[in-house]
PyMOL commands that place a pseudoatom at each C-alpha (Angstrom):
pseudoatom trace, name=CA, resn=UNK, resi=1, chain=A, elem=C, hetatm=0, pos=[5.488, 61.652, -16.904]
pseudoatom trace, name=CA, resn=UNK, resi=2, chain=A, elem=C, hetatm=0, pos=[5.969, 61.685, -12.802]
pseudoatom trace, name=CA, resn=UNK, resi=3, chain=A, elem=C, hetatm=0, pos=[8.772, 64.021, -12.625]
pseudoatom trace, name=CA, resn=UNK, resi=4, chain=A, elem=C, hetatm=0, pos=[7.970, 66.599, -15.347]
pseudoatom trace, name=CA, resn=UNK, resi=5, chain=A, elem=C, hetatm=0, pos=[4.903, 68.470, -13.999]
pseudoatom trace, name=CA, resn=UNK, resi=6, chain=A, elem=C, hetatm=0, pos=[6.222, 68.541, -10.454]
pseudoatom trace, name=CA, resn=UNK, resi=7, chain=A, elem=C, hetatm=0, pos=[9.503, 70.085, -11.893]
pseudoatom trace, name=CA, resn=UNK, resi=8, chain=A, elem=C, hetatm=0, pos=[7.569, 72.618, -14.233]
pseudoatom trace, name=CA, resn=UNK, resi=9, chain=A, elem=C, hetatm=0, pos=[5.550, 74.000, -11.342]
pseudoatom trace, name=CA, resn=UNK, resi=10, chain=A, elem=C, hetatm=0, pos=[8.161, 73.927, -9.026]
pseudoatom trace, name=CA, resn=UNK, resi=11, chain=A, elem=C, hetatm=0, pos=[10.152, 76.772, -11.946]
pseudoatom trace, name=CA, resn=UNK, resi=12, chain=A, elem=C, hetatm=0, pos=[6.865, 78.554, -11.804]
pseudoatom trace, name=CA, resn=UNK, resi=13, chain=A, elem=C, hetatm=0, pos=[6.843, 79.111, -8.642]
pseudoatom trace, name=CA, resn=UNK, resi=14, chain=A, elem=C, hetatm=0, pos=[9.965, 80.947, -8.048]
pseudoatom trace, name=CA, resn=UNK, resi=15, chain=A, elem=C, hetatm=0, pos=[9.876, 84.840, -8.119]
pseudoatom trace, name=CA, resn=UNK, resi=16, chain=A, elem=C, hetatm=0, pos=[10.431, 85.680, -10.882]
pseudoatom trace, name=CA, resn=UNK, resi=17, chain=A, elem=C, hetatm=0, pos=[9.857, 82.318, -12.521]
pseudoatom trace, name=CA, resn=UNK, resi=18, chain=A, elem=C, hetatm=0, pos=[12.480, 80.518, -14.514]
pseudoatom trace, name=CA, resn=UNK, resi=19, chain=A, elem=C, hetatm=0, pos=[12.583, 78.536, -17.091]
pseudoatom trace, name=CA, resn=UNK, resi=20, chain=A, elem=C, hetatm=0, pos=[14.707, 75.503, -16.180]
pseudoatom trace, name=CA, resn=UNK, resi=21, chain=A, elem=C, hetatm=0, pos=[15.049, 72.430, -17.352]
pseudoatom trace, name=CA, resn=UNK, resi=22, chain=A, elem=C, hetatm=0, pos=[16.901, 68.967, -18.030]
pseudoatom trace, name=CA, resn=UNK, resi=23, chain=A, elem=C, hetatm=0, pos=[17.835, 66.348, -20.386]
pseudoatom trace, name=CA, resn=UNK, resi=24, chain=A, elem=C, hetatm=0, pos=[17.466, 62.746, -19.903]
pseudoatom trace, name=CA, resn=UNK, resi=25, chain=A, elem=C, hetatm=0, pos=[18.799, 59.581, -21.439]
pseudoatom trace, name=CA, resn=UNK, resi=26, chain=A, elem=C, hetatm=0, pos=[17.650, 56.101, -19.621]
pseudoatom trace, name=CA, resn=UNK, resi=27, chain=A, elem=C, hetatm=0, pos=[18.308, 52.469, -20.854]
pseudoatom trace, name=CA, resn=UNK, resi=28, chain=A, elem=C, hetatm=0, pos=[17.018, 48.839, -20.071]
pseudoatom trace, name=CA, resn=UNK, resi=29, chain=A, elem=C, hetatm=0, pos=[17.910, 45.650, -21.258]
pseudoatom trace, name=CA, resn=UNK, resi=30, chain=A, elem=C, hetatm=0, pos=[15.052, 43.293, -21.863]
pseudoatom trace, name=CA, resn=UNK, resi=31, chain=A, elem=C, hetatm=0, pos=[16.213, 39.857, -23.639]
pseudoatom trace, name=CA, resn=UNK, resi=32, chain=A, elem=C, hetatm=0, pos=[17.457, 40.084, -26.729]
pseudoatom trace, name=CA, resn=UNK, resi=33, chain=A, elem=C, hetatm=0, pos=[17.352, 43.891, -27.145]
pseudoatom trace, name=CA, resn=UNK, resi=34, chain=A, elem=C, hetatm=0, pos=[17.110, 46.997, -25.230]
pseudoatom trace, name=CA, resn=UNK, resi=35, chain=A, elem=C, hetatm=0, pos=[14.797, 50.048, -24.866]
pseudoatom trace, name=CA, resn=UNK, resi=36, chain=A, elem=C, hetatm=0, pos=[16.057, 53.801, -25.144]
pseudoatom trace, name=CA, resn=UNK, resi=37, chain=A, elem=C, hetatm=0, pos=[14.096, 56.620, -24.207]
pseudoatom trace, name=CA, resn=UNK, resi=38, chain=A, elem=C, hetatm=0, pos=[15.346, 60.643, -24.317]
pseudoatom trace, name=CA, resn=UNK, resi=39, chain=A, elem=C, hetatm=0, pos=[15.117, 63.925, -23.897]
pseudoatom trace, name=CA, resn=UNK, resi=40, chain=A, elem=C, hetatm=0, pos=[16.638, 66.612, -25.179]
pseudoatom trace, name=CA, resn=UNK, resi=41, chain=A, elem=C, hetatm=0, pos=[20.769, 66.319, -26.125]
pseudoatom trace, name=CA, resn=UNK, resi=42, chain=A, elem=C, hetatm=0, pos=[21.861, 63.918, -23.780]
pseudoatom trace, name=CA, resn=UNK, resi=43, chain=A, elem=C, hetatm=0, pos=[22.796, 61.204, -25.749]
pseudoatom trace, name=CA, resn=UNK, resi=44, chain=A, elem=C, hetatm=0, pos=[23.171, 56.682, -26.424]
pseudoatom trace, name=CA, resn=UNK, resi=45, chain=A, elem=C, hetatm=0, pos=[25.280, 55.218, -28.102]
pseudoatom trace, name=CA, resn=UNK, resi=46, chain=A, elem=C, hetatm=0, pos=[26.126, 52.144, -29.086]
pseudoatom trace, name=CA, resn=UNK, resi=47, chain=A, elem=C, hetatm=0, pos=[29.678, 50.513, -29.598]
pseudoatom trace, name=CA, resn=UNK, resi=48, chain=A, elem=C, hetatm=0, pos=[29.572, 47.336, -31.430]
pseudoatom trace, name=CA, resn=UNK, resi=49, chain=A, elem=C, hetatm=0, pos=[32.500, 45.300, -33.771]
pseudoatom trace, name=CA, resn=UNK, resi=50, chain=A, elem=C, hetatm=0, pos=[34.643, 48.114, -33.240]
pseudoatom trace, name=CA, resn=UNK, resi=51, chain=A, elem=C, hetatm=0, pos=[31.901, 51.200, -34.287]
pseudoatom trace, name=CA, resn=UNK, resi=52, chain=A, elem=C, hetatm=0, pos=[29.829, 53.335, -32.521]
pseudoatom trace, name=CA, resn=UNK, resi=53, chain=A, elem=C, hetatm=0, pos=[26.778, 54.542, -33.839]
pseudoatom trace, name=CA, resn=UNK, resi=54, chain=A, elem=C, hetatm=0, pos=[24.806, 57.784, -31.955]
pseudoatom trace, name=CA, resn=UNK, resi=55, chain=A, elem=C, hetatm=0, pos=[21.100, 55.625, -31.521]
pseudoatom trace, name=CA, resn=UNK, resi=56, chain=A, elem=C, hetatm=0, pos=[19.372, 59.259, -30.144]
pseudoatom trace, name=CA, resn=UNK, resi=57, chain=A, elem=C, hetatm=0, pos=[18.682, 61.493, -31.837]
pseudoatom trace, name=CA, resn=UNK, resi=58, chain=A, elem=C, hetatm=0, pos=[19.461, 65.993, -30.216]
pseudoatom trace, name=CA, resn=UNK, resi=59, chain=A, elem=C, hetatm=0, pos=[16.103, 67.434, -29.476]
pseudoatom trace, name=CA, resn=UNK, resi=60, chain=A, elem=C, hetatm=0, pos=[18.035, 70.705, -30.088]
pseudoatom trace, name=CA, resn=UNK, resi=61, chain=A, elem=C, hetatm=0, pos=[19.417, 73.077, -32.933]
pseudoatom trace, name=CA, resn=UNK, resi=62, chain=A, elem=C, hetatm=0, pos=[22.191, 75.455, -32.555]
pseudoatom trace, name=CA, resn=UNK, resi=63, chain=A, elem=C, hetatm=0, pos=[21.529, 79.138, -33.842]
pseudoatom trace, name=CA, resn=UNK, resi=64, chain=A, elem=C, hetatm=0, pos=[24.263, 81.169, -35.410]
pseudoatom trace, name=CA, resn=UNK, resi=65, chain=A, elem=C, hetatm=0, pos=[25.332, 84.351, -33.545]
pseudoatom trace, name=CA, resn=UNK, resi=66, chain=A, elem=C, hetatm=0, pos=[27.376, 87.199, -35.693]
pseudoatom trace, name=CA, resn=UNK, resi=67, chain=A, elem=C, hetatm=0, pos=[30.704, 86.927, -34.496]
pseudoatom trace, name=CA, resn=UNK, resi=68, chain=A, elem=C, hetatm=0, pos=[30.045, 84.541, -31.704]
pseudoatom trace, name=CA, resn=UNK, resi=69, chain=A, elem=C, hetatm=0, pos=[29.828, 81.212, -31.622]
pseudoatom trace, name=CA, resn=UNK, resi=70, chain=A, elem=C, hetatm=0, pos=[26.782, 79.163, -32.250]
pseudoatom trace, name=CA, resn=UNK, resi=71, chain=A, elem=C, hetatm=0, pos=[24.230, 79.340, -29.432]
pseudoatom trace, name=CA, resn=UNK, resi=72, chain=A, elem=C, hetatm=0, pos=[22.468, 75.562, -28.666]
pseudoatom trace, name=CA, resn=UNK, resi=73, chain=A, elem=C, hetatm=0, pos=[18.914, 75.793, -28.018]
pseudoatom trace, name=CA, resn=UNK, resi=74, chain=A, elem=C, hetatm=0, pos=[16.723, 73.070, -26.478]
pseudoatom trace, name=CA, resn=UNK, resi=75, chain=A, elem=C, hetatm=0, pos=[13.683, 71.583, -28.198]
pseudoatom trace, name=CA, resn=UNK, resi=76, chain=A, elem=C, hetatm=0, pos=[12.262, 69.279, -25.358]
pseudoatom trace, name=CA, resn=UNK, resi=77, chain=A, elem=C, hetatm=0, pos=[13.363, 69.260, -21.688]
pseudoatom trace, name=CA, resn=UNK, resi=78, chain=A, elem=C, hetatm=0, pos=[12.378, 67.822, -18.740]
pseudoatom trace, name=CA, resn=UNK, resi=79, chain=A, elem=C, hetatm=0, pos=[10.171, 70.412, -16.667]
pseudoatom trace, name=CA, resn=UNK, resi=80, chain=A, elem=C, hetatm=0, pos=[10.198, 73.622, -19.521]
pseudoatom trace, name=CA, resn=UNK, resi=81, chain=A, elem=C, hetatm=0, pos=[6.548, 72.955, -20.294]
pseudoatom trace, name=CA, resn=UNK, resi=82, chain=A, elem=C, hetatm=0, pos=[3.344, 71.284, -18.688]
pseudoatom trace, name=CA, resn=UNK, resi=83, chain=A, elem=C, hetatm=0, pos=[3.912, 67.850, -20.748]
pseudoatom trace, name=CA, resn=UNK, resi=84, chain=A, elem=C, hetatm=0, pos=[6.955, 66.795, -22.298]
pseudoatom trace, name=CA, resn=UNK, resi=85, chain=A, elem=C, hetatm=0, pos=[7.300, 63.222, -24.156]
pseudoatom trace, name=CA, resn=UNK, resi=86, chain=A, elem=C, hetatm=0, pos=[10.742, 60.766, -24.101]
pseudoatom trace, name=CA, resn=UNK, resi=87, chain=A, elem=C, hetatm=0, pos=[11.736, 59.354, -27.851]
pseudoatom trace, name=CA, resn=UNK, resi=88, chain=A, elem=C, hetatm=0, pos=[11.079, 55.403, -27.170]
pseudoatom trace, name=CA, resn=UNK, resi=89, chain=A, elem=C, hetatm=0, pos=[12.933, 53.120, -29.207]
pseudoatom trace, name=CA, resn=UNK, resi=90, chain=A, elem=C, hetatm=0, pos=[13.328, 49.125, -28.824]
pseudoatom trace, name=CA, resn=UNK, resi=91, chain=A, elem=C, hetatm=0, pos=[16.786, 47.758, -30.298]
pseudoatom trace, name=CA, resn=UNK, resi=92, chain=A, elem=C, hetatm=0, pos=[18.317, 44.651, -30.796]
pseudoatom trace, name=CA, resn=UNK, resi=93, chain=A, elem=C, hetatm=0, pos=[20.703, 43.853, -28.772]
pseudoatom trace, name=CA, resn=UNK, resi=94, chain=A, elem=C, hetatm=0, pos=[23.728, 41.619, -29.233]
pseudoatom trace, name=CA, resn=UNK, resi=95, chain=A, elem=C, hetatm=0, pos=[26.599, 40.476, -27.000]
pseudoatom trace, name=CA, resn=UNK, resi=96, chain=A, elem=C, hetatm=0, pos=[29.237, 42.515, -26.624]
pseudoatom trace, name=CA, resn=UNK, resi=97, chain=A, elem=C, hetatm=0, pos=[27.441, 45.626, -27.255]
pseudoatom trace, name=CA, resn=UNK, resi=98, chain=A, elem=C, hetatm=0, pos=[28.731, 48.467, -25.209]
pseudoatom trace, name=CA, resn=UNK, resi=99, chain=A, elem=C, hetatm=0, pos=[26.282, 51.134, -24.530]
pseudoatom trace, name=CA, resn=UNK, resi=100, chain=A, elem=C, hetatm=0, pos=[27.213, 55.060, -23.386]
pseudoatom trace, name=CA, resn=UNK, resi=101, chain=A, elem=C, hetatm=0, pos=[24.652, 57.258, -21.976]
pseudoatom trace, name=CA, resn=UNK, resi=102, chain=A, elem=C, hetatm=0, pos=[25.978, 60.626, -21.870]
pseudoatom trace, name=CA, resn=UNK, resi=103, chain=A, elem=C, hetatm=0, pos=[25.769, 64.716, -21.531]
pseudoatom trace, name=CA, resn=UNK, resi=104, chain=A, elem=C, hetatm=0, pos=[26.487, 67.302, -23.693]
pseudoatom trace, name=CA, resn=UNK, resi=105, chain=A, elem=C, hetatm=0, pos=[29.244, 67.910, -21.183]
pseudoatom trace, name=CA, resn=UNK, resi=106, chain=A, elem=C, hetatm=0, pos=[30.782, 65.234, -22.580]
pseudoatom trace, name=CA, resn=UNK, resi=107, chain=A, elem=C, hetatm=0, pos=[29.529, 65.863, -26.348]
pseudoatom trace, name=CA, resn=UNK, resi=108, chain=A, elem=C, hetatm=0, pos=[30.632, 69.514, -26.634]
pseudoatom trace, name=CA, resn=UNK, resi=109, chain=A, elem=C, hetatm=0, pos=[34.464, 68.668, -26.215]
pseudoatom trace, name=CA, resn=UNK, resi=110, chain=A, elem=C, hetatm=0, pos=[34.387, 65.002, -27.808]
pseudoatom trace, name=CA, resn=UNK, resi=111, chain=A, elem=C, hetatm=0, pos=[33.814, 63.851, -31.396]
pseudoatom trace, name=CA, resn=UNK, resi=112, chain=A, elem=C, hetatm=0, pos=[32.339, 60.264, -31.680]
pseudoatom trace, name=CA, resn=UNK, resi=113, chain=A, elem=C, hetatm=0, pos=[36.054, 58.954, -32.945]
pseudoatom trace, name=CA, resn=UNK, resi=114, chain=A, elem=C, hetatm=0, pos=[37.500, 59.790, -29.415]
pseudoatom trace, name=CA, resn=UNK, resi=115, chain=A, elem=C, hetatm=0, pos=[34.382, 58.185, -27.590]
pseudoatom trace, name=CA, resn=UNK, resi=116, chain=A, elem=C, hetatm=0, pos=[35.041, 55.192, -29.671]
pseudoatom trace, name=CA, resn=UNK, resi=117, chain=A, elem=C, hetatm=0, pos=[39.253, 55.245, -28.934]
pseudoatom trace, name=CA, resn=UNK, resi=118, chain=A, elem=C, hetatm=0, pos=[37.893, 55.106, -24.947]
pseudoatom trace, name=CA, resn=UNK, resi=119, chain=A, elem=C, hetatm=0, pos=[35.776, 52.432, -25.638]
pseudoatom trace, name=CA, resn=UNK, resi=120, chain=A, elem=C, hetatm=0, pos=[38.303, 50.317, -27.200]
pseudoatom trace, name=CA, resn=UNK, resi=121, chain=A, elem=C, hetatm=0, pos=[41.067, 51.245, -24.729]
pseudoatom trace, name=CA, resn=UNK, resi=122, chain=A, elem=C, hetatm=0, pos=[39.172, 50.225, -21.633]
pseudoatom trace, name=CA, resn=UNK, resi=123, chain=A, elem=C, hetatm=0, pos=[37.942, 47.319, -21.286]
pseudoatom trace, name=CA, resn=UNK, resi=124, chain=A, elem=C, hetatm=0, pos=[35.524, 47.761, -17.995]
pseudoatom trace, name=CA, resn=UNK, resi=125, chain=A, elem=C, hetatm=0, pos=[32.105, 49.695, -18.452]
pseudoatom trace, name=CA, resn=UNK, resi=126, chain=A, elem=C, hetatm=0, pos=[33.109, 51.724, -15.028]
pseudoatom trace, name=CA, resn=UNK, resi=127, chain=A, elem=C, hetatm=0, pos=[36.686, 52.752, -16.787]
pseudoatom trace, name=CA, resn=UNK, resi=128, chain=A, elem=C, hetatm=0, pos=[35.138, 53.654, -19.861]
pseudoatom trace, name=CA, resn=UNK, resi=129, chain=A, elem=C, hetatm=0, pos=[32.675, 55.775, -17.799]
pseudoatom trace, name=CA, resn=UNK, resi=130, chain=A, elem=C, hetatm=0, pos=[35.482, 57.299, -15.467]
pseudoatom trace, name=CA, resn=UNK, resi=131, chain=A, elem=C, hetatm=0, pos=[38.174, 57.655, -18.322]
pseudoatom trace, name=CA, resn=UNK, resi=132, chain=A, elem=C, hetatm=0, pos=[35.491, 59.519, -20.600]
pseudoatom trace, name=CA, resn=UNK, resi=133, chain=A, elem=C, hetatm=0, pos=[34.706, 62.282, -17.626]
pseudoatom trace, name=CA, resn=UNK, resi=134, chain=A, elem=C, hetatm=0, pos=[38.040, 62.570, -17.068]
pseudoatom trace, name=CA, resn=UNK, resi=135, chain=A, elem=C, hetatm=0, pos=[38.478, 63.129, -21.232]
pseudoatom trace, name=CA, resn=UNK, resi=136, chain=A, elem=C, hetatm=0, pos=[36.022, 65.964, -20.875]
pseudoatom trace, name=CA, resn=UNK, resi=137, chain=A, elem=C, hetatm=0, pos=[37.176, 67.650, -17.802]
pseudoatom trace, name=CA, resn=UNK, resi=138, chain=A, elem=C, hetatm=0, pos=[40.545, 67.723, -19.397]
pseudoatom trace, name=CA, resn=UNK, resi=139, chain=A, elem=C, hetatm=0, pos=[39.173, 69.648, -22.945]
pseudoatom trace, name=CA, resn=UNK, resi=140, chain=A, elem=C, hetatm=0, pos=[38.088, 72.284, -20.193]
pseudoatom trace, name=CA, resn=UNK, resi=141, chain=A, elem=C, hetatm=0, pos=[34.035, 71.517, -21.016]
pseudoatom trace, name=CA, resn=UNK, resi=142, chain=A, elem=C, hetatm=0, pos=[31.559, 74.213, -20.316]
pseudoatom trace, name=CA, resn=UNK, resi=143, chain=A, elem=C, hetatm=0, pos=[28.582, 72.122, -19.639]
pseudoatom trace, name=CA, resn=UNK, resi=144, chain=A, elem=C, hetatm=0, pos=[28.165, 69.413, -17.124]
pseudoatom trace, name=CA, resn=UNK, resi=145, chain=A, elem=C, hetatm=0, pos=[29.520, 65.803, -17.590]
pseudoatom trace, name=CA, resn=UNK, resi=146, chain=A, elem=C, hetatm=0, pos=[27.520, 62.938, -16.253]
pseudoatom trace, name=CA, resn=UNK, resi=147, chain=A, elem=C, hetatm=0, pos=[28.870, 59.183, -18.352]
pseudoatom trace, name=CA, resn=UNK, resi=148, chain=A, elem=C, hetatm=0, pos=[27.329, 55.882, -17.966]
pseudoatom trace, name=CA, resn=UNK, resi=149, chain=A, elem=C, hetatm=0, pos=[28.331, 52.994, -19.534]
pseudoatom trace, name=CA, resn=UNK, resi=150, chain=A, elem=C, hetatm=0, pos=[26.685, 49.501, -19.985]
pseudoatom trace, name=CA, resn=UNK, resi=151, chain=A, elem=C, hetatm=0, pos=[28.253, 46.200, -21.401]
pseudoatom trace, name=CA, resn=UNK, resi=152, chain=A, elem=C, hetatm=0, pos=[26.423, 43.230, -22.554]
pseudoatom trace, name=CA, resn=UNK, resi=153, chain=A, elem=C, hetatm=0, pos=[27.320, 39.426, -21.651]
pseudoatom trace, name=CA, resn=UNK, resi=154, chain=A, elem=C, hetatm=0, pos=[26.369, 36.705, -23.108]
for i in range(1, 154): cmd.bond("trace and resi %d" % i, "trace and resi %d" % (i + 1))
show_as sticks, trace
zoom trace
């Protein structure tokens, strides 16, 4: 709410003015559960029991392009219009839950099986961070790659 009118007239200022923007993806754990809030296709999720399950949901659709490939195109962003509202959710939380907050730079060159083969490798919230940039940089990804991982205790 801080951020996104500053950024928006900030854009609009430039000469000629742009159209920027940015995603955002922000979790805190509060007792027994957590609360998610997003915008745009960065995304949560959750690894729990050996599963991961995407808990955002892309505030984005791709179009297709004759002969190219699909074009992505954001539905919400951080600063592209005078008010722009985060998707809130509270969760239950358990321990052992492992939670990734991630960008499409990650997304674009991973499928959710090889987030989850990361998750269960490493066993440290940093390495699964570090070991998932490195996955992306690797698959060559187009967009960039910002990872954060959190781990519950008990």
């Amino acid at each position: 709410a801080e951020v996104n009118p500053t950024l928006h007239q900030r854009f609009l200022a430039r000469d000629p003015p742009l159209r920027l923007g940015t995603t955002l993806a922000a979790l805190a754990a509060r007792g027994a559960g957590v609360v998610t809030g997003h915008i745009g296709d960065s995304r949560i999720y959750r690894v729990r029991a050996g599963a991961i399950e995407q808990i955002t949901r892309d505030h984005s659709f791709e179009k297709e392009r004759e002969g190219m490939t699909p074009k992505k195109y954001l539905m919400r962003a951080v600063g592209t219009t005078p008010d722009v509202a985060a998707e809130v959710q509270m969760r239950e939380a358990r321990a052992g839950d492992l939670y990734v907050l991630c960008t499409v730079g990650l997304t674009d060159v991973a499928e959710d099986g090889n987030i989850l083969a990361v998750c269960g490798r490493e066993r440290e919230p940093g390495k699964v961070a570090e070991s998932l940039v490195g996955l992306a940089l690797e698959r060559r990804t187009r967009d960039n790659v910002t990872v954060l991982a959190l781990g519950l205790e008990a």
